[in-house]
ZAMARGU-4260 file (C-alpha; in steps of 0.2 Angstrom, whole numbers, plus 5000, padded with zeros to 4 digits):
<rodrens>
0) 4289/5115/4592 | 4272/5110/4598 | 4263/5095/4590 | 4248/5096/4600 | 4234/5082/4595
5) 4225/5097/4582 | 4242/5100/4575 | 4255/5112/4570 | 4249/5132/4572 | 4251/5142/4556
10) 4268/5151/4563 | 4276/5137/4570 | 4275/5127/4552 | 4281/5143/4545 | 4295/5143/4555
15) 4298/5122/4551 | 4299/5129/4534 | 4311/5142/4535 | 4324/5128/4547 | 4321/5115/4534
20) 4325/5129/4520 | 4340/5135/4531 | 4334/5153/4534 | 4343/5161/4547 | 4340/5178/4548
25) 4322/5191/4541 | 4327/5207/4538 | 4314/5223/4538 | 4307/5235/4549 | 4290/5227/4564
30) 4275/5237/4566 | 4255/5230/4557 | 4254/5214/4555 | 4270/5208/4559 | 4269/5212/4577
35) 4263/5192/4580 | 4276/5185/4567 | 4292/5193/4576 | 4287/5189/4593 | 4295/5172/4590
40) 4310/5179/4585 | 4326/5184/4592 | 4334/5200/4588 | 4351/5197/4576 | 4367/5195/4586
45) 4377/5208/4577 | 4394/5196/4586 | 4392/5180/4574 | 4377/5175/4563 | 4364/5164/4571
50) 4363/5145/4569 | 4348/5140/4559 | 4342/5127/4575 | 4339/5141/4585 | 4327/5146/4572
55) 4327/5164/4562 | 4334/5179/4570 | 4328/5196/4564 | 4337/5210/4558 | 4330/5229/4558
60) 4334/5235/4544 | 4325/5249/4531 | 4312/5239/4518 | 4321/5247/4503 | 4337/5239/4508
65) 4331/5225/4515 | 4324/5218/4499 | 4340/5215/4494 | 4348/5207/4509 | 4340/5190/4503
70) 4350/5191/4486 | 4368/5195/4493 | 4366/5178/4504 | 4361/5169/4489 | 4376/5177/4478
75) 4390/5173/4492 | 4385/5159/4496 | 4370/5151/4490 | 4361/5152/4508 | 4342/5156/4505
80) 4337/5170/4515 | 4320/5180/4520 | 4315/5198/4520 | 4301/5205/4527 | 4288/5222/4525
85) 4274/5231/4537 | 4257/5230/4530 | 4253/5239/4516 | 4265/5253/4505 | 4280/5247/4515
90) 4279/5229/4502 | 4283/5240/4489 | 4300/5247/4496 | 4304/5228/4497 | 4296/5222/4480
95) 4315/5231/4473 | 4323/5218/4477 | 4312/5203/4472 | 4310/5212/4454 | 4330/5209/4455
100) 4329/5192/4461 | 4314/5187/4446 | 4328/5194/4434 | 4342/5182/4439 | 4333/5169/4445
105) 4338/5170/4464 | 4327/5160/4476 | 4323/5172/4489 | 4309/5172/4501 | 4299/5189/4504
110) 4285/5190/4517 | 4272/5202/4520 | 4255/5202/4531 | 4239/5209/4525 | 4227/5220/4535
115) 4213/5208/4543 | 4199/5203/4533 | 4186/5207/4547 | 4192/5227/4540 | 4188/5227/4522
120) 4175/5240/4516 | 4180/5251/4534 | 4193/5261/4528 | 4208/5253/4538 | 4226/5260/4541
125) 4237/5250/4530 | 4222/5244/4518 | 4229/5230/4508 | 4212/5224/4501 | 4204/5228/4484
130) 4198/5243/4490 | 4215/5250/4496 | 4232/5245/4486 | 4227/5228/4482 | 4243/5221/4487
135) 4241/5202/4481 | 4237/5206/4462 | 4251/5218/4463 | 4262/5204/4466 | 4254/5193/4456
140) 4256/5204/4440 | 4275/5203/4443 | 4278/5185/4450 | 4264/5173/4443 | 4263/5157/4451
145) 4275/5164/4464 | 4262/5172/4477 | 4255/5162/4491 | 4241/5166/4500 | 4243/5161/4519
150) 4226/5164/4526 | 4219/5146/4526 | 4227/5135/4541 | 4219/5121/4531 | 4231/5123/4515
155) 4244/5133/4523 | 4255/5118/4524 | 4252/5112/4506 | 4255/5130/4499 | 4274/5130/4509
160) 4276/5114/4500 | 4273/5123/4484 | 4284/5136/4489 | 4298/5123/4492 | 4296/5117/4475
165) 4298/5135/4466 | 4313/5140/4479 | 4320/5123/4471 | 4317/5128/4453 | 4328/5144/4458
170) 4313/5155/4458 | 4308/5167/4472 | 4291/5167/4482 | 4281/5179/4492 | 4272/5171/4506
175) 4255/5183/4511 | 4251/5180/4528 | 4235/5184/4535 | 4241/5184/4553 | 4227/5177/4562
180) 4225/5163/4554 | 4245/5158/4557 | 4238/5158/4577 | 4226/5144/4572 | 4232/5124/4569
185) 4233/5118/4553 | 4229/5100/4558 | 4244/5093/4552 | 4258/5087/4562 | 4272/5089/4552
190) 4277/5101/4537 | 4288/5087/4529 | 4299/5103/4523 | 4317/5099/4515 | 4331/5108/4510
195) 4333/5114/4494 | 4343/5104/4482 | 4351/5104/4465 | 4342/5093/4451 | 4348/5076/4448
200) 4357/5072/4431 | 4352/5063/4420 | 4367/5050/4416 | 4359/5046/4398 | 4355/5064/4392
205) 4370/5069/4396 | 4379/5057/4386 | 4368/5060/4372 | 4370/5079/4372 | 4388/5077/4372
210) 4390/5066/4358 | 4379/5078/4347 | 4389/5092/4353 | 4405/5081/4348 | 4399/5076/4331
215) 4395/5096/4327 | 4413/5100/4331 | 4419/5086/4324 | 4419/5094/4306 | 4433/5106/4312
220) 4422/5120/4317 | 4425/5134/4326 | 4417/5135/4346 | 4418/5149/4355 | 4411/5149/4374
225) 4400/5163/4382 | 4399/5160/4400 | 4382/5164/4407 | 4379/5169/4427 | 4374/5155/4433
230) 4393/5149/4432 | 4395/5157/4450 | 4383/5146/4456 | 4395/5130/4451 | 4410/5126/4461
235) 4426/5125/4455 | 4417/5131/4437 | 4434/5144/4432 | 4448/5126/4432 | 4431/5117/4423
240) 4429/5131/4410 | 4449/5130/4406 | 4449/5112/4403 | 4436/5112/4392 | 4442/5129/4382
245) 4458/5117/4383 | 4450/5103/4374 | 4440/5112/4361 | 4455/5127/4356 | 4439/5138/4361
250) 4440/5156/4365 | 4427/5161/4380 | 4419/5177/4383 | 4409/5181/4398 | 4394/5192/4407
255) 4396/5202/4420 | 4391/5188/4432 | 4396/5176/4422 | 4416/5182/4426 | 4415/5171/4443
260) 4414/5154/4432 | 4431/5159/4423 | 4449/5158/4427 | 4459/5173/4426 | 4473/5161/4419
265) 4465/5154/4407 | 4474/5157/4390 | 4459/5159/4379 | 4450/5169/4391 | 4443/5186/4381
270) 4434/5198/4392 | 4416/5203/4396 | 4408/5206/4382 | 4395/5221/4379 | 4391/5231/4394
275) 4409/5239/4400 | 4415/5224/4388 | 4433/5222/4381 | 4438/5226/4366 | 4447/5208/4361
280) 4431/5200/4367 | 4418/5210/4356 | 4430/5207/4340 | 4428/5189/4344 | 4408/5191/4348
285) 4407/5201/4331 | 4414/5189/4321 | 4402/5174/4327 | 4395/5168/4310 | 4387/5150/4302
290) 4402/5143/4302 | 4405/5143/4320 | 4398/5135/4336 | 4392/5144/4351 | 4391/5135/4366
295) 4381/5144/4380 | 4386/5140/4398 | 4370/5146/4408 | 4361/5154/4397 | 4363/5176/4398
300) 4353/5183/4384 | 4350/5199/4394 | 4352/5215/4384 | 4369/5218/4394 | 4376/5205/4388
305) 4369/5203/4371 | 4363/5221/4367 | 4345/5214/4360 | 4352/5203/4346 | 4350/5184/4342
310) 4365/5172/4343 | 4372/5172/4328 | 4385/5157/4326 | 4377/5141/4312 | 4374/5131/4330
315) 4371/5134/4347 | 4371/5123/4359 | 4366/5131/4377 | 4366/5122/4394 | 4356/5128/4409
320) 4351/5124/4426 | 4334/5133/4429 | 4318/5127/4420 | 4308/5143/4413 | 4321/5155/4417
325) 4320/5173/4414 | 4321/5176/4396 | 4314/5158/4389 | 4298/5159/4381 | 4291/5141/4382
330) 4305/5135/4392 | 4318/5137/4379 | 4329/5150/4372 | 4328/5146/4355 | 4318/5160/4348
335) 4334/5170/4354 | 4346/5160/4341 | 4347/5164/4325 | 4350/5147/4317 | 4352/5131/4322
340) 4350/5129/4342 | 4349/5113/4354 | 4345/5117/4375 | 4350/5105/4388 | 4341/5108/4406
345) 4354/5101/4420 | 4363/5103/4432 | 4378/5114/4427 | 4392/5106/4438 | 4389/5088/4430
350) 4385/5094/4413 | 4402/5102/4413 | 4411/5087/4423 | 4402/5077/4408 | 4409/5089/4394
355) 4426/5087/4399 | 4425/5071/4405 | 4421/5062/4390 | 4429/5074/4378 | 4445/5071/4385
360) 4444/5051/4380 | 4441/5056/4364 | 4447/5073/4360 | 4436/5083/4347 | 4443/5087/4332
365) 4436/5107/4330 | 4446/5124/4325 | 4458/5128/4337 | 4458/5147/4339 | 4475/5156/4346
370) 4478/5162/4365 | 4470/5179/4368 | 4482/5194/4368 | 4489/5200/4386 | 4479/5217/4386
375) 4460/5215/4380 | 4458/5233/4378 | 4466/5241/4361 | 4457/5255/4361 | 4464/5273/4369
380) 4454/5281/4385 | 4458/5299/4391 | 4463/5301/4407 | 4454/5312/4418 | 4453/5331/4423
385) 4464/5335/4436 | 4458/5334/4454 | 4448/5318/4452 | 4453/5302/4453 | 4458/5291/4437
390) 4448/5275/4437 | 4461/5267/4426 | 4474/5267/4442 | 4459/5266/4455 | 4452/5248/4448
395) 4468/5242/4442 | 4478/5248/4460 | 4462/5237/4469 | 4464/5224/4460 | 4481/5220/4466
400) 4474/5222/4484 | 4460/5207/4486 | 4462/5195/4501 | 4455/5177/4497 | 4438/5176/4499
405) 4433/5192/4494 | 4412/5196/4486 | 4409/5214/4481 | 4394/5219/4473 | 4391/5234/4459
410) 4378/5247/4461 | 4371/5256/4447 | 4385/5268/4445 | 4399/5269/4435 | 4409/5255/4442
415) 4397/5243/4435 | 4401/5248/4419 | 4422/5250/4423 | 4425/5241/4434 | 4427/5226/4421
420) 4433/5235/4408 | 4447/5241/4417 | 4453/5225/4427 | 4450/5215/4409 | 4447/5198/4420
425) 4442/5192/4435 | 4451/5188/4450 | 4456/5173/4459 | 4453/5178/4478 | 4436/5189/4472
430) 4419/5187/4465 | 4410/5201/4459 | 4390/5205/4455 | 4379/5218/4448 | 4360/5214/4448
435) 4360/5225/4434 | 4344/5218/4425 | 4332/5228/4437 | 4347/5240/4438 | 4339/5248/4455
440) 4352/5260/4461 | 4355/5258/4479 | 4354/5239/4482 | 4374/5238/4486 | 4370/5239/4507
445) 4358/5227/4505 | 4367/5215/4497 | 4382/5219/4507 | 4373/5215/4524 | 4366/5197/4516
450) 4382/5193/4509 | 4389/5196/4527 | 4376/5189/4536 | 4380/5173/4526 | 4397/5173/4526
455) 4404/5179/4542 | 4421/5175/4541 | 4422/5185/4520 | 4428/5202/4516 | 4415/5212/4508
460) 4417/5227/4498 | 4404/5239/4486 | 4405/5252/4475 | 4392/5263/4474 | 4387/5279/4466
465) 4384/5299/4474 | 4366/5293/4466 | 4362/5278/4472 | 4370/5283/4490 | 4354/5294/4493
470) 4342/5275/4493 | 4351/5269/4508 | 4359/5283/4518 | 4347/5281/4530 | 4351/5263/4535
475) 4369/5267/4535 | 4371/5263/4555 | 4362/5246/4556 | 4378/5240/4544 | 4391/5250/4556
480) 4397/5235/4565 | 4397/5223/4552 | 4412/5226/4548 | 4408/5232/4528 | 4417/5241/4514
485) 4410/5254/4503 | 4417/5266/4489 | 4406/5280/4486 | 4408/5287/4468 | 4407/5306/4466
490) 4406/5313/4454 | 4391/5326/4456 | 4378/5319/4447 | 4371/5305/4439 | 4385/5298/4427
495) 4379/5284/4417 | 4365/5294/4410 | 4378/5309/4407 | 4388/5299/4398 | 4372/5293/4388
500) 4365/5310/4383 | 4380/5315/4371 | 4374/5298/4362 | 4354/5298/4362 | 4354/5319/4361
505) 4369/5327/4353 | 4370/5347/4355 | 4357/5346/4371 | 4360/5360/4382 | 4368/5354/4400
510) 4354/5362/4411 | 4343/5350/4402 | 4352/5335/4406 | 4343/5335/4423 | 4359/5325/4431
515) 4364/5337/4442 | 4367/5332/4460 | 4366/5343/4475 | 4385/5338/4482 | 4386/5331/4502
520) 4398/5325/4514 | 4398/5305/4512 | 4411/5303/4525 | 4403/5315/4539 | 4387/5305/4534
525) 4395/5289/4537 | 4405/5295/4553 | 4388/5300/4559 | 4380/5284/4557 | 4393/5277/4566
530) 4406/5272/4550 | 4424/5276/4549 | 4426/5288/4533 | 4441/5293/4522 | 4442/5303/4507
535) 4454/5297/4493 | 4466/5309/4485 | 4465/5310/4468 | 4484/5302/4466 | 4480/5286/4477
540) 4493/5289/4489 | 4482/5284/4503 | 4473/5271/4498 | 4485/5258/4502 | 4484/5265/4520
545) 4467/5266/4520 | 4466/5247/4515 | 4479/5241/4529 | 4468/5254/4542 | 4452/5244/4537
550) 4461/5227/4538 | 4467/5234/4555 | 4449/5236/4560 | 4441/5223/4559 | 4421/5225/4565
555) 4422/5243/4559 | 4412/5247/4543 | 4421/5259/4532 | 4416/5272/4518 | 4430/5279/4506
560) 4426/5293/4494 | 4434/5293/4478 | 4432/5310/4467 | 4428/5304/4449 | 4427/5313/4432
565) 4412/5310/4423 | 4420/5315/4409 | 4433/5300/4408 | 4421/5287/4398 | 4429/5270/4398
570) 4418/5255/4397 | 4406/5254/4383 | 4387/5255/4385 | 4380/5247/4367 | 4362/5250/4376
575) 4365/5270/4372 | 4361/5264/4355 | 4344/5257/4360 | 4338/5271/4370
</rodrens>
């Protein structure tokens, strides 16, 4: 870099940033005012993801999709990653995914120019100003304190600082560049940028929180455990969880995210509650009451998990990493408890070290609940018509199939409602997402090619639906080579709100259900693009084959097409309720 007497130019401490952050790859589509960014860049080797000392590569890639490429880096393998959008409309094809990433408090960088100031008031293309689309207050609406102006070389360093500090705080940024000014110098010669990392404990909090917590169980209470999504973010969270569900006698229950923090052998281990929840585990959720303790393990009081109502155990005790995360009002979830209630921000790996730690040198003296029953599911499910697939065989036959280091994703279809219903716990050679709190259909490529683009050496798979197919069709052969997996749902239309409708509008007339779908060829689009493509047969007899063909391949995305029956319900979906 050049550290000329007038100091760093605007692009080359951008780019300090983005090494220090260990960005690797921007992801988008060039044109407008990115032209001067992406000169510096080198195209994305498509062989082996680039080395951060070699600076970002880019990635071409449509902005709807690439919104979401930043999130699946983050969920594999907690890489920060960057996408970026022409001037102007384009910034809301990308703005998808940094709603997602606000949800779940994924730290994610999304950059976007604006059309030069010299052009406001003269009708230009692209008018990002007040007078056009007013791009910045946009943003600002949805991410306040999270837009930064980069149209100053003066303050451009300090604003990246700020940046870093919210990427630390698990938050994500958009940086606005006015792409002049990034040719000018900023007068300072270095950036002093960082790499992100966790918060430090606090040895003496920690002590003191565990002690409350043991003095509250200590009366012979009952605890049971929900583990929160940021669990996947701890490593080694599943054998923490068991010991402590160990030390306490406490049954867990999990989110959907929050699975990848639990152990599938861990005796006491209920099931996803709510959304596709199992049966044993909303028994145990229903009959929290002011008798028992609920100790929340990153804190998930999103309506999917908790369908809109309070905690209702006598105490709650909830341990989160992220300061003013979704949901808090006033940097606490308390008003979402409905008695007593204690938060700890820290660190989730050492609080947990802490709790089982200490516990174990004086174990607590609570309510030891019994094992949880082999099958979490009690209730019957009908199979479905014939010629489509059952999703009872489909998930469960899959489940027996994951290599080690496996990270799938859920679209908004009917697998991420199912998927956990069906296979009940989660897996040891698999972690599986949904960003289902924007619950844009379509983000599953996206999140594929960041999870990929971090992870080189993973096996990654999604399950998307015939719906949500239509929002990345197009970018289908950007992702040919990188070697993806991707079931396609079909069912002909879209099947969650199907399966709603009998719910929130008995008697309605089908022709007004409005959830048709025009059928298509998902495997002769995918060949097209330059996929391999099978169909499934409804009795499963070749997907073992089209497993070892795709192992066999390695570099070669794939597309399978699985017939399913809209008509076969099987998760639960409590939000029906609500709508």
């Amino acid at each position: 870099m050049n550290t000329a007497a007038s100091g760093l130019t605007g692009y080359e401490a951008l780019f300090d940033a983005f090494t220090a952050w260990g960005i690797t790859t921007c992801t988008g589509v060039t044109g407008g005012g990115l032209l001067h960014l992406l000169r510096h860049m080198e195209p994305y080797p498509r062989e082996a993801a680039p080395s951060s000392k070699d600076g970002p590569r880019f990635f071409s890639l449509g902005e709807y999709a690439a919104g979401f490429v930043p999130l699946g880096s983050y969920l594999a393998t907690g890489a920060l990653g960057c996408c970026v959008a022409t001037t102007g409309a384009a910034t809301k094809l990308l703005s998808c995914g940094l709603s997602d990433a606000k949800l779940h408090d994924i730290p994610a960088v999304f950059l976007v120019p604006l059309a030069s100031a010299a052009s406001h008031g003269l009708c230009p293309l692209q008018d990002t100003s007040v007078h056009g689309n007013n791009i910045v207050d946009q943003l600002k609406a949805e991410l306040p304190g999270g837009v930064f102006l980069l149209d100053e070389p003066s303050t451009l360093v300090a604003l990246l600082l700020q940046a870093q500090r919210r990427l630390q705080r698990s938050k994500p940024v958009v940086l606005v560049i006015e792409p002049m000014a990034l040719n000018q110098q900023t007068g300072v010669e270095s950036g002093a940028f960082s790499a992100l990392h966790p918060l430090a404990p606090d040895a003496a909090r920690m002590r003191e929180f565990v002690e409350t917590f043991r003095d509250a169980v200590d009366d012979g209470r009952r605890v049971v455990i929900l583990a929160g999504e940021e669990l996947a973010r701890v490593p080694r969270a599943g054998r923490l969880t068991t010991q402590l569900c160990e030390l306490l006698g406490a049954p867990i229950v999990w989110s959907i995210n929050g699975a990848n923090g639990v152990e599938r052998q861990n005796p006491m281990g209920h099931g996803y509650i709510s959304f596709g929840g199992n049966d044993a585990a909303m028994a145990l959720w229903s009959s929290l009451g002011e008798d028992d303790i609920l100790l929340v393990l990153g804190a998930c009081p999103d309506e999917y998990t908790v369908n809109l109502q309070p905690y209702n155990a006598g105490q709650t005790f909830v341990i989160t990493s992220i300061e003013e995360g979704y949901g808090q009002a006033n940097g606490s979830f308390a008003h979402r408890a409905r008695h007593a209630f204690l938060q700890w921000v820290t660190p989730l790996d050492s609080a947990l070290h802490a709790l089982v730690e200490q516990l174990a040198v004086r174990p607590p003296r609570s309510q030891r609940a019994r094992p949880a029953p082999s099958d979490l599911n009690d209730k019957p499910r009908q199979p479905p018509r014939p010629g489509h697939v059952d999703l009872r065989q489909f998930f469960s036959r899959l489940d027996r199939l994951w290599t080690p280091g496996t990270i799938g994703f859920d679209d908004v279809c009917l697998s991420y409602k199912d998927r956990q219903y069906v296979t009940q716990r989660p897996h040891p050679n698999a972690r599986f997402f949904s960003l289902y709190r924007g619950s844009a259909m379509g983000n599953v490529l996206g999140l594929c090619i960041g999870a990929r683009q971090a992870s080189p050496e993973g096996h990654v798979v999604g399950f998307t639906g015939d719906g949500c197919f239509r929002l990345f069709a197009g970018c289908l052969s950007e992702a040919s080579t990188l070697d993806l997996l991707l079931f396609v749902l079909d069912n002909g239309n879209y099947g969650i709100v199907e399966q709603v409708l009998p719910v929130t509008h008995p008697g309605l007339e089908s022709h007004r259900h409005h959830t048709a779908l025009t059928r298509m060829g998902y495997g002769d689009v995918a060949r097209a693009c330059g996929w391999m493509a099978f169909d499934l047969k409804p009795d499963l007899s070749n997907l073992d084959a089209i497993m070892g063909f795709h192992r066999a391949r390695p570099g070669q995305s794939l597309l399978v097409t699985v017939p399913v029956d809209t008509d076969q319900v099987l998760g639960p979906n409590p939000r029906a309720a609500n709508l």
